[in-house]
N, C-alpha and C positions, 0 to 999 in steps of 0.2 A: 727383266726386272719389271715388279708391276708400275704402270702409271699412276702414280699415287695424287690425287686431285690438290690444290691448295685449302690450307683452312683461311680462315680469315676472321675478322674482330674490327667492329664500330665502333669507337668510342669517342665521347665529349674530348677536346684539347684541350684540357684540366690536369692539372698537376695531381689532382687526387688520384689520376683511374692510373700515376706510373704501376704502382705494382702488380693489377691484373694485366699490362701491356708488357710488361718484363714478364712474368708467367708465362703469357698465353705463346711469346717467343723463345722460351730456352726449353720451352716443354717440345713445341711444334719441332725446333732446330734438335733436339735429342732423338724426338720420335723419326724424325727423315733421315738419322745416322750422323750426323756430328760430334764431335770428342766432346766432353765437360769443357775442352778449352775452350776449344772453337764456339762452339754453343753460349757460352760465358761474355767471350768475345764481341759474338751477334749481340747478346741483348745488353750488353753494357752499349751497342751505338747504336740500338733500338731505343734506351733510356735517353741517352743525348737530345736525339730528334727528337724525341716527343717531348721531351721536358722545354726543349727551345720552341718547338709550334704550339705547347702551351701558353710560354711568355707572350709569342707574336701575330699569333692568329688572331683573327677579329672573335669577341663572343660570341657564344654558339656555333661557333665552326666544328664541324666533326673530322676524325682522321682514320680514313680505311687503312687497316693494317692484314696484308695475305702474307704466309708465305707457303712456301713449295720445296719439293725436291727435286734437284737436278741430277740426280744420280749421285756425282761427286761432290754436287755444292749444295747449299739451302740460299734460297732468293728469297729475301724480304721486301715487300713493296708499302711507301706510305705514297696515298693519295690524300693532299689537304687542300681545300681551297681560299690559298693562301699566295699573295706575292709576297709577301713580305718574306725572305730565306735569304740569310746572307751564305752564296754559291761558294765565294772567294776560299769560304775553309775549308772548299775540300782538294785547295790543290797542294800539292806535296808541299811548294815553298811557304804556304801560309802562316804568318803568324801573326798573335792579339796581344793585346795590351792587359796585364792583369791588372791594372790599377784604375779600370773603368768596368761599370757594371755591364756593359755591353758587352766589351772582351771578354768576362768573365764568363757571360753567356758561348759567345761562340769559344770560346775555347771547351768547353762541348763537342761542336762541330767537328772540331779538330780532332780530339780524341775518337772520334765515330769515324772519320775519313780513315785512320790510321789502323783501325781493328778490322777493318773489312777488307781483301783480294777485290775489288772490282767495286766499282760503282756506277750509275746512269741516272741522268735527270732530264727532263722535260719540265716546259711548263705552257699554259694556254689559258686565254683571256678567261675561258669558260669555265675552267677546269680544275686553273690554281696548278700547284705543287703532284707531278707524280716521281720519286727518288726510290730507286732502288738498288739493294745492297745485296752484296754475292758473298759469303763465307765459303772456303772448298774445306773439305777436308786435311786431315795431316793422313799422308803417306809418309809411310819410309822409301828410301832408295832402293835401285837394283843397285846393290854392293856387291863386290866381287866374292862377297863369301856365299852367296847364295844363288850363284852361278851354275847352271847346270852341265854337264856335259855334253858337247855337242858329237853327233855321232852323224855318220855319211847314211844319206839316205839311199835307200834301195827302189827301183822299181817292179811294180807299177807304182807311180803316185797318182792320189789324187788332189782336188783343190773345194775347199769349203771354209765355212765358220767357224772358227776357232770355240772352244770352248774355255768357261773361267781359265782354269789350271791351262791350258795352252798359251792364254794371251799374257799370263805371266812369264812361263817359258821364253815366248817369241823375243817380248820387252825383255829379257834376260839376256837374250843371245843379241838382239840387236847392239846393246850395252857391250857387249864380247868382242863383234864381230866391228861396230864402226866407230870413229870418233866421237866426241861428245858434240861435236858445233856439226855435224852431219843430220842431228836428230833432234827433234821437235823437246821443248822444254818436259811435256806431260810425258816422254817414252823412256824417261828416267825413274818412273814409277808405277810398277807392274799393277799394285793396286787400284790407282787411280786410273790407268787404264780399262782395268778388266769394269768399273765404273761407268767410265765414257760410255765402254760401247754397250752396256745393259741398259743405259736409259737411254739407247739408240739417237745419240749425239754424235757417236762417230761407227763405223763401221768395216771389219777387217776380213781376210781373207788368209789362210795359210794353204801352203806345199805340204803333203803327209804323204812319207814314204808306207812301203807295204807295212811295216813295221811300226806304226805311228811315228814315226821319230818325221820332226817340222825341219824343213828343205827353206823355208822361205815363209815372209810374210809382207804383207802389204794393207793398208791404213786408209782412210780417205774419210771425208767430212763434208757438210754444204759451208762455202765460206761465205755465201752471198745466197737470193734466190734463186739465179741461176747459173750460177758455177760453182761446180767440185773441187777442193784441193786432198792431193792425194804425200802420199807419207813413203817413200823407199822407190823399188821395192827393194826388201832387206833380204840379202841372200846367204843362205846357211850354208849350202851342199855346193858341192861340183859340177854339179848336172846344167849345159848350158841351157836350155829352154828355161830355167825356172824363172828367171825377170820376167819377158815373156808372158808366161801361164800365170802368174801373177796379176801384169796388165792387166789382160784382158777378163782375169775376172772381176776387176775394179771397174772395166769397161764395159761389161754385159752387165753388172749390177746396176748401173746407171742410165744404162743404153735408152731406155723407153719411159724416162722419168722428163721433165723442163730443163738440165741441164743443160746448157749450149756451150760451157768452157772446163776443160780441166784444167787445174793448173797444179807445178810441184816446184816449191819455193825451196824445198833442200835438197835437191836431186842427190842418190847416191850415186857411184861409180857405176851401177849397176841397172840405172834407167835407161832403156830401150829408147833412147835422143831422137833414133831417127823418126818415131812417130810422135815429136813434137817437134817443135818453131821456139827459138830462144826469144824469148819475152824482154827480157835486160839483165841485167847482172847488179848487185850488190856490193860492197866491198867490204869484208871482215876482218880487221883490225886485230890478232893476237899475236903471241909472244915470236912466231914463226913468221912473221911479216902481214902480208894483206891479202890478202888471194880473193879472186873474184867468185861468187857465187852466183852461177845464173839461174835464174826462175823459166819454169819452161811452159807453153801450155800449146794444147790442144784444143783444136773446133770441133766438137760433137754434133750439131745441127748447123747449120745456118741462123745466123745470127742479123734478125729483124731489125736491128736500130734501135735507138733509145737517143732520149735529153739528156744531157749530162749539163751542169752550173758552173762557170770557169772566171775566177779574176782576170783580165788584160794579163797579167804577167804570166801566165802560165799558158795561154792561149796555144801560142808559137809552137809548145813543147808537145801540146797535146795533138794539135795538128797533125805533128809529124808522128805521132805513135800509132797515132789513130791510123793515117795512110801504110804507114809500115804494115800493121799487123791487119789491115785490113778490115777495121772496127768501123761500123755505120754507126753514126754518132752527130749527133746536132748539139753544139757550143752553143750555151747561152750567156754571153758573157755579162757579168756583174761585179759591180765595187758599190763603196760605200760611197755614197749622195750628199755627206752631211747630214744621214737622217739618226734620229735620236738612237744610241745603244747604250743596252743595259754598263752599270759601269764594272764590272768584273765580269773577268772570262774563267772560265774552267776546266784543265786538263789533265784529265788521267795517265801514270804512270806506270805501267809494264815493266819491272826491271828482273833481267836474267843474267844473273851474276855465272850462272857456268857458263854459256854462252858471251860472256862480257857486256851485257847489249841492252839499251833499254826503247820503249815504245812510245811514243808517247801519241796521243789519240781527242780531238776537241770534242769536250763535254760541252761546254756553252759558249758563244761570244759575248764579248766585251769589248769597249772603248781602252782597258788595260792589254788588248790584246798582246801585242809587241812588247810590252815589260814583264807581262807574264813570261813569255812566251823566252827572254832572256834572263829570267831568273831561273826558270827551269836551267837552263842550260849551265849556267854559272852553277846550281845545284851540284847540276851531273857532271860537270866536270870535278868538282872535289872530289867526287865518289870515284874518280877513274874510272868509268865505265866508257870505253871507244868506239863501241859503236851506236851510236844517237837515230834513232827512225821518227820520224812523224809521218800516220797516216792521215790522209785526208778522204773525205767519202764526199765526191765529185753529184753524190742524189742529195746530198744538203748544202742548200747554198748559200747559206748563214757561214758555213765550213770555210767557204771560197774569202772570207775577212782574214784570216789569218797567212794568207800565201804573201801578202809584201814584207811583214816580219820575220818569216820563213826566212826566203831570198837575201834581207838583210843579215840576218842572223847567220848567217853561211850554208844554208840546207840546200840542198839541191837536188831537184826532182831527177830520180832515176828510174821508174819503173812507172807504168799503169796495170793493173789488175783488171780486168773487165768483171764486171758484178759481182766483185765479192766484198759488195756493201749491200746499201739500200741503193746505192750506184757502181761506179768504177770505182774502186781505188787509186788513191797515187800513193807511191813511198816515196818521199823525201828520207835524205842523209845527209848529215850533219858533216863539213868538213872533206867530202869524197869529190874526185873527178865527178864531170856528166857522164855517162852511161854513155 
């Protein structure tokens, strides 16, 4: 897929220029491949923003507006330099007051958090406001009606890059061959895969008998700067080597690249264990009881060390993980001073209804942090969703404010990730044993 560059557009935060600014996005979002919906979508929470950084920006303030193609999604970015953004609306539990002209403003906001899969903000003394928003496409499912026939492969095989029409195949037969909580939310739609990996987001590998017919496949992604995480491997045929021959070309793809970790958060029945080290385990809450999933990884180089940002309460935990798996890591630890915070926090919500499961991820801190942080939960508990994750990214230490209302709130750290942040990860779960 070609890299197609961002467009982008300057304009005054004036109420007058919404409808070149709603243009210049459903046009861009159509051009990079978005549905009417989705496109619609975008620029209906493209109109929001800017209608609200009209109201609240100081005059003459200008607002950069880019977007791009991500294969499967369009990224819109505003850069305003502006403090003034009430954050609060974009998290799931937010709600305004319509009978005050303020509410009425953000309930904008609100509708904009709500049209968009994904959001990110920042903000800096210098800099003001940069928000950006993710639209993905609409795929259809692999449905069992379009299911292909799986046939035993023959040898000789060999192992390479799957082409379009193969990586739908592969996502068809994975669908076939494993459970649904076995596989990654995105490997339930062949389209939006064959997506991924053309804007070389993610990257796969199949088994081809003499006869083309696909033996096996295997998946993998950057989750961090320097760690891999890999997907299977998904095995079609009889032939034992295939797991195996698989690995290791996810292993030599990578071999001579900065990665220092693999790691595989879904393992099938079918991953080669003994060339990993169990990481922790997870607990998956459905109708069948709980069973534990453990996260596996692998050291690729030697791994130099790194700073990581830690609250006192998490200290202990990290300690011990760090010495377990052998991770060179310097604890910096930090809490809050009594020094001033913004007063709303903000977090993003991940929810995987097949998988049962939701995500949740800090967008900003706040002095609200621990009420937010239990109204999410009180949320998600209506919705009955059972299994509750908070990641924390151990390279931001703003991140490290939210770990005492974590712990109170019942979450408990079960896992570290090595760099598949801008730092370590930790997963927290909500309501599970320790690890």
């Amino acid at each position: 897929m070609d890299k197609t560059p961002a467009v982008s557009l300057q304009v005054p935060a004036r109420a007058t220029f919404v409808p070149l600014v709603n243009t210049f996005v459903k046009n861009a979002s159509l051009a990079f491949g978005l549905g009417e919906p989705e496109a619609l979508a975008l620029t209906l929470a493209t109109e929001e923003i800017f209608v609200y950084l009209s109201q609240s920006a100081a005059p003459g303030c200008t607002v950069d507006i880019s977007c791009a193609s991500g294969g499967y999604y369009v990224r819109t970015v505003f850069e305003c330099a502006t403090q003034e953004f009430n954050l609060n609306a974009f998290n799931l539990t937010s709600t305004v007051s319509l009978d005050t002209e303020s509410g009425l403003a953000e309930m904008g906001l609100v509708l904009a958090s709500r049209s968009v899969d994904r959001f990110q903000v920042s903000r800096a003394p210098e800099r003001g406001l940069r928000l950006t928003l993710i639209k993905e496409k609409s795929y259809p499912e692999a449905g069992a009606k379009h299911f292909a026939e799986l046939r035993e492969m023959l040898r000789p095989y060999t192992t390479r890059a799957p082409n379009a029409e193969e990586i739908k195949l592969l996502v068809q037969f994975a669908n076939q061959v494993y459970p649904a909580h076995l596989l990654p939310a995105f490997l339930h739609y062949p389209g939006k895969v064959v997506d991924m990996i053309g804007a070389g987001e993610y990257q796969a590998a199949i088994v081809v008998g003499a006869k083309g017919q696909i033996g096996g496949a295997i998946l993998w992604h950057w989750a961090g700067q320097k760690t891999v995480e890999c997907f299977g491997p998904y095995v079609f045929d009889t032939i034992p080597e295939i797991a195996n021959t698989l690995l290791e070309s996810c292993l030599g793809a990578i071999a001579k690249t900065r990665a220092v970790c693999l790691i595989n958060r879904l393992p099938t029945p079918d991953l080669p264990q003994e060339h990993f080290e169990a990481l922790g385990t997870l607990t998956l809450f459905n109708r069948d009881g709980a069973p534990e999933s453990t996260t596996y990884l692998r050291h690729l180089q030697e791994d130099e060390g790194s700073m990581m940002w830690a609250h006192p309460d998490l200290e202990e935990f990290l300690r011990h993980e760090y010495r377990r798996h052998i991770l060179p890591r310097d604890i910096v630890v930090v809490k809050n001073e009594m020094e001033a915070r913004p007063p709303f926090s903000v977090l993003s919500t991940e929810i995987d209804r097949m998988q049962n499961q939701v995500t949740l991820r800090p967008i900003w801190t706040g002095s609200d942090a621990g009420d937010n942080l239990r109204r999410h939960i009180n949320l998600l508990q209506q919705e009955k969703l059972a299994n509750v994750f908070f990641e924390m990214d151990l390279g931001e230490s703003w991140q490290t404010d939210f770990t005492p209302a974590l712990l109170e709130c019942g979450f408990v750290p079960r896992l570290v990730l090595p760099y598949a942040g801008k730092g370590d990860l930790v997963i927290f779960q909500l309501g599970a044993r320790p690890a």
